[in-house]
VODREN-385875 format. One record per residue (C-alpha): residue number from 1; residue in one letter; x, y negated, z negated. Coordinates in steps of 0.25 Angstrom, whole numbers. Each point is the difference from the previous one (the first is absolute). Layout:
+-----+---------+-------+-------+-------+
| num | residuo |     X |     Y |     Z |
+-----+---------+-------+-------+-------+
| NUM |       A |     X |     Y |     Z |
...
+-----+---------+-------+-------+-------+
***
This chain:
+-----+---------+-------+-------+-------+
| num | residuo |     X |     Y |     Z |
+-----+---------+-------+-------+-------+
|   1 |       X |    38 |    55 |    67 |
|   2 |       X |   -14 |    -1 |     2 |
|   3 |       X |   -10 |   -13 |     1 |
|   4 |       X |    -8 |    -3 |   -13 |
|   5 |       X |   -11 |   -13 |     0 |
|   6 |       X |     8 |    -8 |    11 |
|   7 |       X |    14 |     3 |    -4 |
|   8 |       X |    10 |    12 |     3 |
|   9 |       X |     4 |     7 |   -13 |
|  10 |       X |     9 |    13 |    -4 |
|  11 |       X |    -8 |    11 |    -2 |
|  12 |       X |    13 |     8 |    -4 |
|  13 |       X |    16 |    -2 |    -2 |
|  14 |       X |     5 |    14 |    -4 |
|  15 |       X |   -13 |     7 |    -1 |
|  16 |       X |   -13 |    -2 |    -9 |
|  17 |       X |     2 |    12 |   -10 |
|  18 |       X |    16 |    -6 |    -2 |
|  19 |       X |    -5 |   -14 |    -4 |
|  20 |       X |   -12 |     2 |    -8 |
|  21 |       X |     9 |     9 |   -10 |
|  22 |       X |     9 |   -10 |    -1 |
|  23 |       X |   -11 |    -9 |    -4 |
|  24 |       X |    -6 |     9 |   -10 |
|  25 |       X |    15 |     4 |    -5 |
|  26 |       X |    11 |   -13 |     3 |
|  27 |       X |    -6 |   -13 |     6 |
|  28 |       X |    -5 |    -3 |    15 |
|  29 |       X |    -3 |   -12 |     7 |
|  30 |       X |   -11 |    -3 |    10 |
|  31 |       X |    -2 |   -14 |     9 |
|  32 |       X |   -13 |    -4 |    -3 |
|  33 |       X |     1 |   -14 |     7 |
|  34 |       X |   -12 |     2 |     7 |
|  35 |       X |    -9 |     0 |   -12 |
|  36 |       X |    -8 |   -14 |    -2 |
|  37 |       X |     1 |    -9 |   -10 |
|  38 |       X |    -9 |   -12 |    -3 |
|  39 |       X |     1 |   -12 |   -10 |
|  40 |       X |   -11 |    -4 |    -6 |
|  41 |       X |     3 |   -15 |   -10 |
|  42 |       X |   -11 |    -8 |    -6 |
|  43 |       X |    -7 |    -5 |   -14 |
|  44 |       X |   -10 |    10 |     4 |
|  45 |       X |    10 |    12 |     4 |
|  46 |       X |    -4 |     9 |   -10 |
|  47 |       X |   -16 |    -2 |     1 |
|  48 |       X |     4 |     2 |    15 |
|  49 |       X |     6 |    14 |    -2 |
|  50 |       X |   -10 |     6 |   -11 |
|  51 |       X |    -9 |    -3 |    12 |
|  52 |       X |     7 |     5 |    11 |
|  53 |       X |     5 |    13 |    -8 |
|  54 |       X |    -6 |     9 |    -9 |
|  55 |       X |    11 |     3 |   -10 |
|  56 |       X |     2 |   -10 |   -11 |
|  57 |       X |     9 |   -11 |     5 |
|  58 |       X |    -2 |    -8 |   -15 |
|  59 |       X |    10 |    10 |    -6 |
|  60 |       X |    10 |    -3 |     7 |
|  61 |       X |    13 |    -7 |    -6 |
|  62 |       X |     9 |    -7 |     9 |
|  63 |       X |     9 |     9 |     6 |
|  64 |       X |   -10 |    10 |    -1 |
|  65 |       X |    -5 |    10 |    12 |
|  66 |       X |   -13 |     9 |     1 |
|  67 |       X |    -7 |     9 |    11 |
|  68 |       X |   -12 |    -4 |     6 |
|  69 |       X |   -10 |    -1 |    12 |
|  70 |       X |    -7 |   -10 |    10 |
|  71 |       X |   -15 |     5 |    -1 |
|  72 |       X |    -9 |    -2 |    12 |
|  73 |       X |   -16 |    -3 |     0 |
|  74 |       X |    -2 |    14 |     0 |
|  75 |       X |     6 |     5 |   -11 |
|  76 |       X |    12 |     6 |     7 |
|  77 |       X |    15 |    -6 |     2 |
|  78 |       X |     5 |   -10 |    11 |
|  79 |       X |    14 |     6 |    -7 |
|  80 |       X |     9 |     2 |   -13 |
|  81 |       X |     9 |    -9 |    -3 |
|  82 |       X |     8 |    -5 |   -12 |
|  83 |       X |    -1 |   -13 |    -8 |
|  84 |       X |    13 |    -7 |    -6 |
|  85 |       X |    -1 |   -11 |    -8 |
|  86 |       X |    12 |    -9 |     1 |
|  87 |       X |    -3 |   -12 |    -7 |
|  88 |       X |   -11 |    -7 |    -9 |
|  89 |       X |   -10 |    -3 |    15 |
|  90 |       X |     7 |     9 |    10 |
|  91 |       X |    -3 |    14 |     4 |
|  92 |       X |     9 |     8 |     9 |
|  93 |       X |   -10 |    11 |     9 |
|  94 |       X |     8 |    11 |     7 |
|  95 |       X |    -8 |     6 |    10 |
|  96 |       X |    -2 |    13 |     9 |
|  97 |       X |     8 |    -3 |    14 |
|  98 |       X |   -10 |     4 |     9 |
|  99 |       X |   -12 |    -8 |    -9 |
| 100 |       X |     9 |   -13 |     1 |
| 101 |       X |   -10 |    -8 |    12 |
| 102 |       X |   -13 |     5 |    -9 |
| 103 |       X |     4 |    -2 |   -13 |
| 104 |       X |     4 |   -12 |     2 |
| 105 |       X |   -15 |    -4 |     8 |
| 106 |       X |    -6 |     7 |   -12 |
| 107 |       X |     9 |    -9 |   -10 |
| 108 |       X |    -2 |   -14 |     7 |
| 109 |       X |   -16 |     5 |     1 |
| 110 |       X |    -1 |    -1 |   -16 |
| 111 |       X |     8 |   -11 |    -3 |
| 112 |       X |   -10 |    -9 |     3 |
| 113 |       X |    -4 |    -7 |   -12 |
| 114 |       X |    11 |     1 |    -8 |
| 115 |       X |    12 |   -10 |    -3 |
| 116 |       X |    11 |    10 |     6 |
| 117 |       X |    11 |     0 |    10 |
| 118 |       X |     3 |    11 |    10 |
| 119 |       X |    12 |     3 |     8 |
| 120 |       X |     2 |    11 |     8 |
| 121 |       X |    14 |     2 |    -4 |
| 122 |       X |     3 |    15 |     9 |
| 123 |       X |    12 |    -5 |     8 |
| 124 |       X |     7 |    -7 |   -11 |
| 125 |       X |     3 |    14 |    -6 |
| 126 |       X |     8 |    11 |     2 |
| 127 |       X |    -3 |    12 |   -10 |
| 128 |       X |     9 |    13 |    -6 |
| 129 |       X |    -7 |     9 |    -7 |
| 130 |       X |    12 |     8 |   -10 |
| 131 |       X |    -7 |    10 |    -6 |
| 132 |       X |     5 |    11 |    -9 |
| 133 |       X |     4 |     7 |   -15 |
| 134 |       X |    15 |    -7 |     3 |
| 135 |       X |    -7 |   -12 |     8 |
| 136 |       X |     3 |   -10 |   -11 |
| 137 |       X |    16 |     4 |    -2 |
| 138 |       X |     2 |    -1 |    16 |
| 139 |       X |    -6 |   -14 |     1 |
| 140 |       X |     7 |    -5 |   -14 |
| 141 |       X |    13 |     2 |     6 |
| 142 |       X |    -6 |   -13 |    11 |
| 143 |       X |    -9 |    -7 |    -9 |
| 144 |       X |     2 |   -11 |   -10 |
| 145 |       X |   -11 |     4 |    -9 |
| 146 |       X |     0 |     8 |   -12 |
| 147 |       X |   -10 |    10 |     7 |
| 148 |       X |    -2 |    11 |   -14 |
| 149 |       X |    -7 |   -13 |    -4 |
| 150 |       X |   -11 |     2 |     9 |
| 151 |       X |   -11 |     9 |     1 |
| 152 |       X |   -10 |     6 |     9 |
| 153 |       X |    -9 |   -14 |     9 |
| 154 |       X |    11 |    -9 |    -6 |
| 155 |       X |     4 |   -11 |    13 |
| 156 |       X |    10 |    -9 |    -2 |
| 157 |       X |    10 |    -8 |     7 |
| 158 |       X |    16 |     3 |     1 |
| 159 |       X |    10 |     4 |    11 |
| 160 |       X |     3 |    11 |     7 |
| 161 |       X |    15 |     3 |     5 |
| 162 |       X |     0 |   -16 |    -1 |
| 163 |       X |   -13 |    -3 |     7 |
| 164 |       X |   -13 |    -7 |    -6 |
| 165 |       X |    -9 |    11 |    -2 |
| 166 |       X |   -15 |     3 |    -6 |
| 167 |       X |     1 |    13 |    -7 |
| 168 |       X |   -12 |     8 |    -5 |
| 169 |       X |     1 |    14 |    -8 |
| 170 |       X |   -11 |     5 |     8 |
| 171 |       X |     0 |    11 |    11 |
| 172 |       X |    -9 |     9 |     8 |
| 173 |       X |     8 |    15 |    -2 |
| 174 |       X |    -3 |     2 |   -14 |
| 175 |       X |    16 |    -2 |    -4 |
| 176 |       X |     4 |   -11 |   -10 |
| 177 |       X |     5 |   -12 |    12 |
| 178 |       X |    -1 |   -14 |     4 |
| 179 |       X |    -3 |    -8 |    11 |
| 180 |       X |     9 |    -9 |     4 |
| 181 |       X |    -4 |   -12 |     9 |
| 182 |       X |     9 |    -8 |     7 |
| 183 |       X |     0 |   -10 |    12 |
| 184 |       X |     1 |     8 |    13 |
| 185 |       X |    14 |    -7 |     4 |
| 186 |       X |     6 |     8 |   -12 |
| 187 |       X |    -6 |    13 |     0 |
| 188 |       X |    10 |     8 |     8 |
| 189 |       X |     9 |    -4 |    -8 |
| 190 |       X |    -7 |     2 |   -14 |
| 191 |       X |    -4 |    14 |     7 |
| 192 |       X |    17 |     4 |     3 |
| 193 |       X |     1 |    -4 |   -14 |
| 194 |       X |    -8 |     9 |    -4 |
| 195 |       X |     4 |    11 |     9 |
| 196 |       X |    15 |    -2 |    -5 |
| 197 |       X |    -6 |     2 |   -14 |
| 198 |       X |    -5 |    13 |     2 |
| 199 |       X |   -17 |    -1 |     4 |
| 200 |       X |    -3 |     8 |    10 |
| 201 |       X |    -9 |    -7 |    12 |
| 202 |       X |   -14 |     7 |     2 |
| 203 |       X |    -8 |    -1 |    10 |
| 204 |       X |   -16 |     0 |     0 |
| 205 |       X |    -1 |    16 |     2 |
| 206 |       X |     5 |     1 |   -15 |
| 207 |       X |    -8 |   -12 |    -5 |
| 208 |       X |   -12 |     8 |     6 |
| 209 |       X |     2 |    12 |    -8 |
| 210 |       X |     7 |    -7 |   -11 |
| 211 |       X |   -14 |    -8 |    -2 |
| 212 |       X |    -6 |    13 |     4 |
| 213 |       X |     5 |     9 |   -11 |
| 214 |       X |    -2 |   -12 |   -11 |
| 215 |       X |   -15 |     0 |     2 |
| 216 |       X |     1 |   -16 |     7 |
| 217 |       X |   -11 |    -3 |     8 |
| 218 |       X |     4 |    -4 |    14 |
| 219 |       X |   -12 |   -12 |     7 |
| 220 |       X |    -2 |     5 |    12 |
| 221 |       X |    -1 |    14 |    -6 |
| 222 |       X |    -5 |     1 |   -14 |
| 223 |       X |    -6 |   -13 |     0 |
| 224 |       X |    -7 |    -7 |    11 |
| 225 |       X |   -13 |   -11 |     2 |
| 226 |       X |    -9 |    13 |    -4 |
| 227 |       X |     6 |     6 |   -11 |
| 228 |       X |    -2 |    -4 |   -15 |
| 229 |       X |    11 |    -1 |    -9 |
| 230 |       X |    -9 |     6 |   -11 |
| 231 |       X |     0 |    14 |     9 |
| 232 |       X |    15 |     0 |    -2 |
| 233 |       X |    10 |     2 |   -11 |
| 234 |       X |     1 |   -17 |     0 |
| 235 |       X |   -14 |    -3 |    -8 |
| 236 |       X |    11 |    -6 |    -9 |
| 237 |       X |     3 |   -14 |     8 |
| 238 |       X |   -15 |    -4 |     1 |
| 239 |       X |    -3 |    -7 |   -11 |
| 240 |       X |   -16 |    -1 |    -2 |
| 241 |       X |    -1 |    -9 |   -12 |
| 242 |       X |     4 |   -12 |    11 |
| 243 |       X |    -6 |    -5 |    11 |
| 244 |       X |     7 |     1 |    14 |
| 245 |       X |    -3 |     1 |    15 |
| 246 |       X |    -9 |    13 |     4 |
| 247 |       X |    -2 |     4 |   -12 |
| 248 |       X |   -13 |     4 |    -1 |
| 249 |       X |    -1 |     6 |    11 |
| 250 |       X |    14 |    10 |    -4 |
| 251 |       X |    -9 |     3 |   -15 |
| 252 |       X |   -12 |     3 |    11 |
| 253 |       X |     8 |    13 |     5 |
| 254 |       X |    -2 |    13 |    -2 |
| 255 |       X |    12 |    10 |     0 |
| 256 |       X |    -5 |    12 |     9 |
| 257 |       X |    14 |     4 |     1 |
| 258 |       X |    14 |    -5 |    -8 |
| 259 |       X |    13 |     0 |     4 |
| 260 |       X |    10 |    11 |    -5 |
| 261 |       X |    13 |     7 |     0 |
| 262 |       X |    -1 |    14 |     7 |
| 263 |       X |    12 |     9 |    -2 |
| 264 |       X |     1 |    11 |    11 |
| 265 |       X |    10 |    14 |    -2 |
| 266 |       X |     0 |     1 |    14 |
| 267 |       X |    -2 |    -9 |    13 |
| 268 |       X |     2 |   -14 |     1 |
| 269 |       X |   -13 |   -11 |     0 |
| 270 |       X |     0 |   -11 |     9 |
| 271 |       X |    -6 |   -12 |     1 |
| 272 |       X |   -17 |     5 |     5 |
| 273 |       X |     2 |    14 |    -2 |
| 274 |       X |   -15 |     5 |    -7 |
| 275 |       X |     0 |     4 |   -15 |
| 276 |       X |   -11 |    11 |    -3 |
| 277 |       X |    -5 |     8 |   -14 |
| 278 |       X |    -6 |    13 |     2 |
| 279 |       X |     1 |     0 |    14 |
| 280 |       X |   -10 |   -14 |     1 |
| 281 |       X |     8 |   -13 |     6 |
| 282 |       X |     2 |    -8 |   -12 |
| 283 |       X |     9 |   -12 |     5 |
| 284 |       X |    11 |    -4 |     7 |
| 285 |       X |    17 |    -4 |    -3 |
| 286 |       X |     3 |   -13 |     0 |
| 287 |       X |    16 |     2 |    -1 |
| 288 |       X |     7 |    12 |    -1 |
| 289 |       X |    15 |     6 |     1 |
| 290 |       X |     9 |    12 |    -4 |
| 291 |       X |     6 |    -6 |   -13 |
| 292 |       X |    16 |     1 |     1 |
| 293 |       X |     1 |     2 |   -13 |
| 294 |       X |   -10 |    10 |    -3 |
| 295 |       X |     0 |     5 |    13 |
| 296 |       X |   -16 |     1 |    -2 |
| 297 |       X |   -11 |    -6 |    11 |
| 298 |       X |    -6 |   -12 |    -8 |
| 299 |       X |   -11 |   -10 |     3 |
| 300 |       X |    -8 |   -11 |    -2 |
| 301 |       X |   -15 |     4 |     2 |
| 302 |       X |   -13 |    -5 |     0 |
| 303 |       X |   -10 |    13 |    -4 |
| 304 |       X |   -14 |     0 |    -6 |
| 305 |       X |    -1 |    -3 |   -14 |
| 306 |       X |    -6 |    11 |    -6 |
| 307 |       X |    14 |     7 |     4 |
| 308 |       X |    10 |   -10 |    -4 |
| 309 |       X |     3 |     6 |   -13 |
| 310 |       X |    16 |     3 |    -2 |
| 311 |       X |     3 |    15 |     3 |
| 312 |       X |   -14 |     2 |     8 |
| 313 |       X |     4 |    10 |    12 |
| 314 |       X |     0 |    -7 |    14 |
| 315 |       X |     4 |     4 |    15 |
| 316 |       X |     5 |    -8 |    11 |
| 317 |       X |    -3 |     2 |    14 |
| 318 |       X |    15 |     1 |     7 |
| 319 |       X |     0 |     3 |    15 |
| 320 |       X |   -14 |    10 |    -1 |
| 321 |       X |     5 |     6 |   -13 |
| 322 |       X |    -3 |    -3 |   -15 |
| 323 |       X |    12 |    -1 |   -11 |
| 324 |       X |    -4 |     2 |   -15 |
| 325 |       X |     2 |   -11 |    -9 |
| 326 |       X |    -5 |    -9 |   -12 |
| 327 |       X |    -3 |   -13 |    -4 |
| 328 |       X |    14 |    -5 |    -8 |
| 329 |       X |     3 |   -11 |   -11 |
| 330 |       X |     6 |   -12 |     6 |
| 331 |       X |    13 |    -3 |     1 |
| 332 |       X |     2 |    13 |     7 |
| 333 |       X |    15 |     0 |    -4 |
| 334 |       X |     6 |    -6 |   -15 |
| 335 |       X |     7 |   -14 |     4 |
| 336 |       X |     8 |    -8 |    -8 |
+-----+---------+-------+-------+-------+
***
């Protein structure tokens, strides 16, 4: 157990390697109840959100989910969140843990103007991540829903071991999984469920490096109130053709250096090490680990752009000695 933005969490049960295999090979569960979650209701809900965020908020159906981000004035992030629209005028924000206090600032700051409610509604949730290739079998054996109806950012309501749940095929390990979000009084016993049915509990050391070896950006790491999403793999969510907060001060940026995967034969990167090309200091890791499934040193990376190219030859500075290794395609590993 370790504390993580105000609350104590489990870092490990068995041990990280152990439970991040048996999320990219069976099903494991993670307790995410310390993750954020806002309403937002209103005849103006939608014209709110394409404001607040930069993906498209319009194409989504009810009962549909998409990634997305809180610009800032400056053309970086206050976080990353995810958007789910649960009915024709409400929206169901799901928010970094540690971002909960300012995102919520930054939300009730925009809403000026606009014909919307907010509620912070964090304390009303509990939340289980169930994530894995046999995710879906485990949790249909507790769910009255015909889940192989549903598909990837699908949310919808149903029970879970016979408790009034929020489910969302979403995730943040790369697997096929839901998220299943119940009032905290049922949780643990959702969570024994669960554990009867066979989904191993995970703690946040695997959801570190599951993340990791996916290629998923972690705030406070890969995305911050300086960095640009269009310097990252994630130019995708921002939207130009529409108009929303901090825009043009994001298209103003220029990307002197991009985010990549870096892939090590030897040596583990962490977290500030330096990254160098021919001997010159050429940027720094963002997030980096021993994958347990390739048993490989991979990272995150900011570099300079002109050596951002996959498979260009790069070193990382590890305890006064550099290890070889290149710029990699993202995912690092093939996920399901």
């Amino acid at each position: 157990m370790a504390p993580f933005a105000g609350y104590d969490m489990p870092i490990q049960y068995t041990s990280i390697s152990a439970e991040h295999l048996a999320v990219r090979e069976a099903a494991g569960m993670f307790d995410v109840s310390h993750m954020g979650e806002f309403w937002i209701r209103g005849a103006q809900a939608l014209e709110f959100l394409q404001y607040l965020t930069p993906n498209d908020v319009s194409k989504l159906k009810v009962g549909r989910a998409q990634y997305s981000m809180l610009p800032n004035a400056e053309g970086g992030l206050v976080d990353d969140v995810y958007v789910y629209r649960t009915g024709e005028q409400e929206y169901l924000m799901v928010v970094n843990a540690a971002n909960v206090e300012k995102d919520w600032a930054h939300v009730q700051a925009l809403a000026g103007g606009y014909a919307v409610e907010l509620e912070n509604a964090s304390e009303d949730w509990a939340l289980i991540a169930v994530q894995g290739p046999k995710a879906a079998e485990k949790l249909q054996t507790l769910c009255n829903t015909d889940l192989s109806a549903t598909r990837k950012n699908d949310t919808f309501v149903a029970e879970v071991a016979g408790k009034a749940a929020r489910l969302a095929r979403t995730g943040y390990t790369g697997e096929d999984g839901f998220e299943v979000f119940i009032a905290p009084a049922d949780a643990e016993a959702v969570w024994q469920a669960l554990l009867e049915a066979g989904v191993t509990p995970c703690g946040l050391g695997a959801r570190d490096t599951l993340r990791l070896e996916a290629g998923l950006p972690l705030y406070g790491h890969e995305l911050t109130d300086e960095t640009s999403p269009l310097c990252t793999s994630l130019a995708w969510v921002v939207k130009t053709h529409k108009d929303f907060y901090g825009k043009a001060a994001m298209l103003a940026r220029s990307c002197e250096r991009r985010l990549v995967g870096l892939v090590l034969e030897q040596g583990i990167p962490r977290e500030g090490y330096k990254v160098f090309a021919g001997g010159e200091e050429a940027g720094y890791v963002t997030s980096g680990t021993l994958s347990p499934l390739s048993r490989k040193g991979i990272a995150l990376a900011y570099v300079d752009a002109a050596h951002a190219a996959v498979d260009t030859p790069l070193q990382v500075e590890i305890r006064g000695k550099l290890y070889a290794g290149k710029v990699s395609k993202l995912p690092f590993a093939p996920l399901g």
